[in-house]
C-alpha positions, -999 to 999 in steps of 0.1 A, spaced: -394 522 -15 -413 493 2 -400 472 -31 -365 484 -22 -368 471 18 -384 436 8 -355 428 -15 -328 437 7 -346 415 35 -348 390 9 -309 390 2 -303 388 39 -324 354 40 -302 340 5 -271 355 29 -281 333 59 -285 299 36 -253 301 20 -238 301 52 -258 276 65 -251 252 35 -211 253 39 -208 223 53 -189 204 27 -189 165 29 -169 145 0 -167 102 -5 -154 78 -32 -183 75 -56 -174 41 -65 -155 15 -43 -143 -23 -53 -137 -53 -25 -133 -84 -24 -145 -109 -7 -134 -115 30 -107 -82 25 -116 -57 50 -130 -26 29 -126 14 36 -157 36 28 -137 70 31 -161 102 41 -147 138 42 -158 168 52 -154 206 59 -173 223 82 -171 264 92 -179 257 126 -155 244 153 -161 201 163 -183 200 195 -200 170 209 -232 182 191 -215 168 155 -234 134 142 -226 111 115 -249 89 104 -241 60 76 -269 44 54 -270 17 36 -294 3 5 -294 -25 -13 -300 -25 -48 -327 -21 -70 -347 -12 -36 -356 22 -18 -356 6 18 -324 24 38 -311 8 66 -291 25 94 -253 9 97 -235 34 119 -241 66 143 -216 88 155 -224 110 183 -190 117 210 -187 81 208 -190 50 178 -222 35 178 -221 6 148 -251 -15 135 -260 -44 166 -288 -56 137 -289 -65 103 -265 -72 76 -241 -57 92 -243 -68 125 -209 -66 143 -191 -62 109 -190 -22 110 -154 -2 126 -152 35 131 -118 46 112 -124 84 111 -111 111 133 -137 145 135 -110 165 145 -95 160 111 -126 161 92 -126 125 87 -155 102 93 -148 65 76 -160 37 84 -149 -2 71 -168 -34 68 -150 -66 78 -161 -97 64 -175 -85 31 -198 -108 14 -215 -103 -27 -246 -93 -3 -229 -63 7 -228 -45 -30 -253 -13 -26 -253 21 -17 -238 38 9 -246 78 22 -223 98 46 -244 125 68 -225 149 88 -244 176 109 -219 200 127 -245 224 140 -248 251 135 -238 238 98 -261 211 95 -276 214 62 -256 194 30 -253 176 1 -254 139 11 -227 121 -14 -235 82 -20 -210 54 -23 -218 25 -46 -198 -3 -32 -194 -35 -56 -182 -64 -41 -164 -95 -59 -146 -122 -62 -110 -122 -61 -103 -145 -89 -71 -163 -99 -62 -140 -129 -61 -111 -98 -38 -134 -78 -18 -145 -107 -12 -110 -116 0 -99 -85 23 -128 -79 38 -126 -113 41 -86 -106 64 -97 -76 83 -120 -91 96 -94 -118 102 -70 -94 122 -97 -72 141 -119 -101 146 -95 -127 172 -78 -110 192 -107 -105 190 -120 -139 203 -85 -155 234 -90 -133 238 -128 -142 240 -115 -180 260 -87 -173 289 -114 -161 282 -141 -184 282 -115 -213 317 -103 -195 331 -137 -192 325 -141 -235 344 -112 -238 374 -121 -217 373 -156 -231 373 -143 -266 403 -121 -258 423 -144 -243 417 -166 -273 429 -136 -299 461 -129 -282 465 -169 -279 463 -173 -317 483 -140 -325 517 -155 -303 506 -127 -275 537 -129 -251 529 -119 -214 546 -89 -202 575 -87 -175 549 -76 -147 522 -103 -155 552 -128 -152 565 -114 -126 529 -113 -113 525 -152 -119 561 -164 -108 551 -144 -71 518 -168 -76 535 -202 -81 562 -188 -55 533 -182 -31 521 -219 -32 550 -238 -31 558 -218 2 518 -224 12 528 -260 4 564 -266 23 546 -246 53 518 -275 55 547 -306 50 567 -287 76 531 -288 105 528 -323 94 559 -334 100 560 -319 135 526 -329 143 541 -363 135 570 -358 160 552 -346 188 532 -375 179 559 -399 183 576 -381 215 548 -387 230 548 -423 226 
């Protein structure tokens, strides 16, 4: 019986943990950046308890092949970024606790920056986690990258274009072939495509005796006025 009483007690404590340990907190195990491109260390989370001004975020930071941590960010109602260190003045809040968000980004990234980054959120009275790490690896963004991209642009820009400039050239051929079958085979024009052309040649000579007739009065009013 007293067996019986400890190990429901027992299952109430396991009970209490779990619900303790809900808090749920997600990041991008591994991030690339370049240097001098402003960089987005994203941090997630879910908590079971509503957002109050009691919920901290704290983000670490450790070089590698080193155990030291240093302390880049806090987040407490308000932002309160690095004034020391590395990352002195280099560190912006991007998150939004209301939406279970709390990123950060680093501005100015430098090769010294590669290491490892951990996300802590406490949203009490969930306050005990998992803390997920971010290994961050910073480079060089060399001229292949560039060369990619530019070449990536230019395809999607020109390529386009040059399908419609073969589409009329390879249409022109055509017509030009035609025209030089039904040249060689004595082809005679039909009574609406001469029609069609007399109303042409019809058109321009009346284009043309309109533009003698305006110079010739442009030439009389000229000489009345004289």
């Amino acid at each position: 019986m007293l067996m019986n009483m400890e190990f429901k007690h027992s299952n109430k404590k396991l009970v209490g943990v779990q619900v303790v340990l809900s808090l749920e907190i997600k990041v991008d195990a591994h991030v690339r950046g370049y240097v001098g491109e402003k960089i987005k260390l994203k941090c997630t989370f879910k908590s079971t308890s509503s957002v109050t001004d009691k919920l901290t975020i704290d983000w670490t930071y450790r070089p590698p092949s080193s155990s030291r941590t240093e302390s880049i960010f806090h987040y407490q109602s308000f932002q309160y970024p690095t004034t020391a260190g590395t990352f002195q003045d280099r560190i912006s809040w991007v998150g939004d606790v209301y939406k279970g968000d709390a990123s950060i980004s680093i501005s100015s990234p430098t090769l010294k920056d590669n290491g490892t980054f951990s996300c802590a959120v406490k949203n009490p009275p969930d306050v005990h986690h998992n803390i997920p790490v971010t290994e961050l690896t910073v480079t060089e963004r060399g001229f292949g990258t560039m060369f990619s991209s530019v070449a990536l642009l230019s395809v999607l820009v020109f390529l386009p274009s040059a399908v419609v400039v073969v589409l009329l050239l390879v249409r022109m051929v055509r017509k030009s072939e035609g025209l030089q079958k039904m040249s060689k085979s004595g082809y005679k024009k039909s009574s609406i495509e001469v029609s069609d052309e007399t109303d042409q040649e019809e058109g321009q000579d009346c284009m043309a005796r309109l533009c003698v007739r305006c110079a010739e009065c442009l030439d009389s009013d000229y000489e009345e006025a004289y």
